[in-house]
Phi, psi and omega in degrees: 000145186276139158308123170285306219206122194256124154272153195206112176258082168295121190253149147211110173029058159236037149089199190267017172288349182242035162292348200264297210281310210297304189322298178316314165296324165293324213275327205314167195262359181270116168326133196310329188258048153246048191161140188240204213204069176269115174284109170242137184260117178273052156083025147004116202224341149323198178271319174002269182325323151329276199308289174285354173273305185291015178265294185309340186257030182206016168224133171269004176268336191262141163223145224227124129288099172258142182219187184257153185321132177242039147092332226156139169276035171256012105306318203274302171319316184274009155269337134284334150284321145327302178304327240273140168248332158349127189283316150300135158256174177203137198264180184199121203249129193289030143234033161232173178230152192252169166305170177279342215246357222276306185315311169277335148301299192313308190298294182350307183283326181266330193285290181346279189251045145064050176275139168274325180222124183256153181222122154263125178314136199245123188245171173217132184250105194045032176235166162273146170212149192323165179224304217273322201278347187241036172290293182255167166296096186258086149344287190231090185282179154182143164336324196269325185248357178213139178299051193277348174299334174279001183235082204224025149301166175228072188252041198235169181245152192211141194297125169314301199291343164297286160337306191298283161020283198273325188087006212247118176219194206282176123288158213228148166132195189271092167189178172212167210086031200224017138260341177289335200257313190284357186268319186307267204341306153280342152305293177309328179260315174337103166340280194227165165223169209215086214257127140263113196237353184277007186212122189278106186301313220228124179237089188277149216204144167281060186311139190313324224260353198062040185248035170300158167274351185302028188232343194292149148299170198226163178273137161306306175327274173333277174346296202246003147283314198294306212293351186268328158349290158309334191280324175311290168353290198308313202268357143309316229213348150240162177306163158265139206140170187324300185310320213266326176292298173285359173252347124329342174273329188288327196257320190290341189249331176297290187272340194258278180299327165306285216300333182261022157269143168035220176318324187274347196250325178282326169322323207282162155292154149000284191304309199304299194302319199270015143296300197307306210283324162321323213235314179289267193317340169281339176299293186321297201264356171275302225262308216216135174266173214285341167306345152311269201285341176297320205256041137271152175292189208319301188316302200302307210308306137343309153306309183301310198269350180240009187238319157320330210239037174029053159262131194238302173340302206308314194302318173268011112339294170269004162265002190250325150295011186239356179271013180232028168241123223225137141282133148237154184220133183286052207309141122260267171254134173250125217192136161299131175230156202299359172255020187124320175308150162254113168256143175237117172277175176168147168246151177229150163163161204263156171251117172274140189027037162088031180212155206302115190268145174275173173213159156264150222270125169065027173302132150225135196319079169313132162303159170270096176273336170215184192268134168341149155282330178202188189296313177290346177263334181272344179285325172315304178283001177277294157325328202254303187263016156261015193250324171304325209253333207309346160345311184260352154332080154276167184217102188269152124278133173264153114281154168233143135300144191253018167303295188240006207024047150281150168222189176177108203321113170267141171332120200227161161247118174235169164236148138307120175227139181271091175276091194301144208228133178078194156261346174286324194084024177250023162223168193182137163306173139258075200238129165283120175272106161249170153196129208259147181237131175253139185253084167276015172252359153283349172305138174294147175330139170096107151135160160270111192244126205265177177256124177243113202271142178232115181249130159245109164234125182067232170279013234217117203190057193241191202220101202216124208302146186278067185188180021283174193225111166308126188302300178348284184244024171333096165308142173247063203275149178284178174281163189245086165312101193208128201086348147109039169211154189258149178233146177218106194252146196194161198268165193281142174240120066240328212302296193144344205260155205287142162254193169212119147272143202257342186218100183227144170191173191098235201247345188260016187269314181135346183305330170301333166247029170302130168294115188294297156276041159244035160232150209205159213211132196212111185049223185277023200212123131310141190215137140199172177255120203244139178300061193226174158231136170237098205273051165162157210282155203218146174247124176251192157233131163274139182229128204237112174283111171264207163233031179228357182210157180221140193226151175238114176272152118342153134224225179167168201252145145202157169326118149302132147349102174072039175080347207274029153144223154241142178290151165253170154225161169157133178321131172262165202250340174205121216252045182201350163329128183245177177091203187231161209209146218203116201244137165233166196213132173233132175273018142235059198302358179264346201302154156297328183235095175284101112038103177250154175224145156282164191270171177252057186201152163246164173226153189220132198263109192243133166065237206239008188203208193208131169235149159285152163236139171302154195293164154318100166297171190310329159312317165287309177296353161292323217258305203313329194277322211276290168332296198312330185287324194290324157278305157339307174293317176287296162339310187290313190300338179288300161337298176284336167261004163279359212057018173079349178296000000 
């Protein structure tokens, strides 16, 4: 059968790190012989090069290349593409790993709209990764119409034939960025690209020792000599304009101006920053014209407009002010609501050196025409356009697992509000009023997922969890049945801040705190109101102990009467059963190994019929256990003088 999708694993010494990826490759669901496996080891001086020749030789999808080291992985990919038999390749960086799903969705997704370049949704485990290109699924993406510029790693699947087509393979040799010239370059020629965000593709990974290489310091010189390449891309293959202007903004505020903020920039030694700042300022005043830098928010422009005018004091003067401005979100009411949903209320708005920052009331916006005289006129003029722009001011809620950080934008409603500060009224907060409606059975299966509020305001486009919830009046919502899986959303202990378990069971599903007396035994049916919300009736399984036997019934789940939780019902197997029996309950009667939580009551076959009982203290569940033995035994002994007949 023809290869769909050639993966191509550039290797250099990573240990057992590339334990992950090698797993994730195997696992994938496109049936094995539609898909290989290249490993090219770029001159391995590790255990590695062992470790994949015996993986090729017990797999027939895997094939192993060795050369001697070329510096840097843009040979070892074209050398994997050479190899490559696939109507697709797709790259992989040997210390990250894909979903079990990525592949056969990706091709799927690229044969569906005749895609050249497929982009798979990226989650990064303690690295950064787009956030804005994966709100949604973009069929037929283009530099113009999707943030597809923010994504220019080459973790991507790309049509072979395109390649050949175009002729467009890395560049090769000791240098870096040399995914920045070959992905613009396809992005740009590319028939169609292709965003897939509903499913996370990609696992980008940060290693504990940091020692991938995109974390080495870099020679500056070097660095953004590599980076006017990419900028060459650009000015090959678009017109001067508006277009040509916003995909140069991507390297001035990404590569350039990030880098000469805050925390990340005061982080660097002395020298280092004012080489780095030295090598950024001649790109700026060499590459971009003034239509660039205008269409950043306020903070880059700033950045921009003093790393232009080769002020280096200044730049770390206002990066040591931006290193005190903070988002913080607000919890409010978090409520089960009747179609299933969670809604979470939250304010959200930023704070400087920890306390809430002001602006002035009825700012209007000015141009930047030159670079601030100092700090205090650039924070004024930061302050004046961002209180102009709050119009564009938004708030998202992420879920993130916090396994792996995939997340994913939940519906959010906000209002903008001005909150006047003092009595003249000439300053006033900026603050978003949200509310988010979370669907937890779209949530992937599993896991804990914490809540993360993402705010952009002014130049400002940071991130932060949502608490702490002042303990007093701290919602308290039960877990939620929805989908024939339990949810639980609850606060972090010590911080305060709301998570959701997506796989709760035990003593943290809530059960322990069922009212004993709203549970009744009415003929062969059982009933009680058990502390969960279900926004429709669920079919579970009871599971019933005694102590010589265990039987499993059916039920369901339904909204209680007046909201106060959900009725259980459920069949008893005999209303004349004697002894005492311990009812457990699982909210997946289909699972193969199904999940029991106990109820916190027994029930006992008294006369002709089952009454609830408060549970057997531990004294009575000793004589309980001590019968079951005591029958048990007598049973084996029956046996042995019948022969077992």
């Amino acid at each position: 059968m023809p290869v769909k999708v050639s993966v191509i694993v550039p290797v250099y010494n990573p240990g057992s790190y590339i334990e992950d990826c090698i797993a994730s490759l195997r696992r994938q669901s496109l049936p094995p012989d539609e898909y290989e496996v290249i490993y090219v080891d770029d001159g391995s001086t590790d255990a590695t090069p062992a470790r994949l020749d015996a993986l090729a030789a017990e797999d027939p999808r895997v094939r192993v290349i060795h050369q001697e080291n070329s510096g840097w992985s843009g040979k070892p990919r074209n050398v994997g593409i050479e190899a490559s038999r696939g109507e697709f390749v797709m790259f992989v960086d040997n210390d990250d790993y894909l979903g079990d799903e990525a592949l056969e969705r990706m091709y799927d997704y690229a044969v569906a709209h005749g895609a050249d370049v497929v982009v798979g949704k990226m989650a990064g485990k303690n690295r950064g990764v787009p956030v804005e290109l994966f709100r949604r699924n973009h069929p037929r993406a283009t530099v113009e119409n999707a943030p597809l510029i923010d994504s220019l790693t080459p973790h991507k699947m790309f049509r072979r034939a395109f390649l050949d087509r175009i002729g467009l393979r890395f560049p090769e040799g000791r240098r870096r960025l040399e995914d920045h010239v070959f992905v613009t370059e396809a992005f740009l020629r590319a028939d169609n690209v292709s965003v897939l965000s509903d499913y996370v593709c990609y696992y980008h990974v940060r290693r504990d020792d940091a020692s991938n290489a995109g974390f080495q310091r870099f020679d500056p010189a070097g660095y953004f000599g590599n980076l006017r390449e990419a900028l060459d891309v650009v000015e090959r293959y678009t017109e001067p304009g508006p277009v040509r202007d916003r995909l140069f903004r991507r390297w001035l505020r990404v590569e350039m101006v990030e880098r000469l903020r805050g925390r990340r920039l005061l982080a660097l030694p002395d020298d280092y920053r004012r080489e780095l700042f030295t090598e950024i300022h001649k790109v700026v005043v060499e590459r971009f014209g003034p239509g660039v830098a205008a269409g950043l928010q306020p903070t880059q422009q700033v950045v921009a407009a003093l790393a232009a005018a080769d002020r280096y004091d200044a730049v770390v003067a206002f990066a040591e002010w931006e290193a005190g401005v903070a988002p913080r979100a607000v919890p409010g009411a978090v409520e089960w609501q009747d179609d299933g949903t969670l809604r979470i209320a939250f304010t959200a708005e930023y704070a400087s050196a920890g306390e809430p920052m002001t602006f002035p009331a009825g700012a209007a916006g000015t141009p930047l025409r030159e670079a601030p005289r100092d700090v205090a006129e650039a924070v004024a003029w930061v302050g004046a356009e961002t209180a102009a722009r709050f119009g564009q001011a938004t708030a998202d809620l992420l879920l993130r697992r916090r396994s792996d950080a995939a997340q994913y934008f939940q519906p959010v409603e906000f209002t903008r509000e001005t909150v006047p500060v003092g009595d003249d009224g000439e300053r006033v907060r900026l603050v978003l009023r949200a509310t988010a409606a979370v669907d937890p059975a779209a949530l992937p299966a599993g896991g804990v997922w914490d809540a993360v509020v993402r705010v952009k305001l002014g130049g400002w486009t940071k991130e932060c969890r949502l608490g702490p919830a002042p303990r007093a009046d701290r919602p308290a919502p039960p877990a939620g049945v929805v989908g024939g899986r339990a949810f639980l959303p609850y606060w972090t202990v010590p911080h305060g801040n709301l998570s959701l378990d997506a796989g709760v069971g035990g003593k943290r599903l809530g059960l322990g705190r069922a009212d004993r007396a709203a549970a009744a035994v009415r003929g062969d049916r059982l009933s009680a109101v058990l502390p969960l919300h279900v926004p429709a009736e669920t079919p579970v399984r009871v599971r019933l102990t005694a102590a010589d036997r265990t039987v499993h019934v059916p039920g369901t789940l339904s909204p209680a009467p007046r909201g106060t939780g959900a009725l259980l019902v459920a069949a008893l197997p005999s209303a004349r059963a004697r002894g005492t029996w311990r009812p457990a309950l699982s909210l997946a009667p289909e699972a193969a190994d199904p999940r029991y939580t106990a109820l916190p009551f027994a029930l006992r076959g008294v006369g002709g019929g089952i009454r609830v009982v408060p549970v057997p203290g531990p004294g009575v569940l000793r004589r309980l256990a001590r019968t079951a033995r005591r029958v048990l035994g007598a049973v084996r002994r029956r046996i042995v003088t019948t022969g077992g007949r």
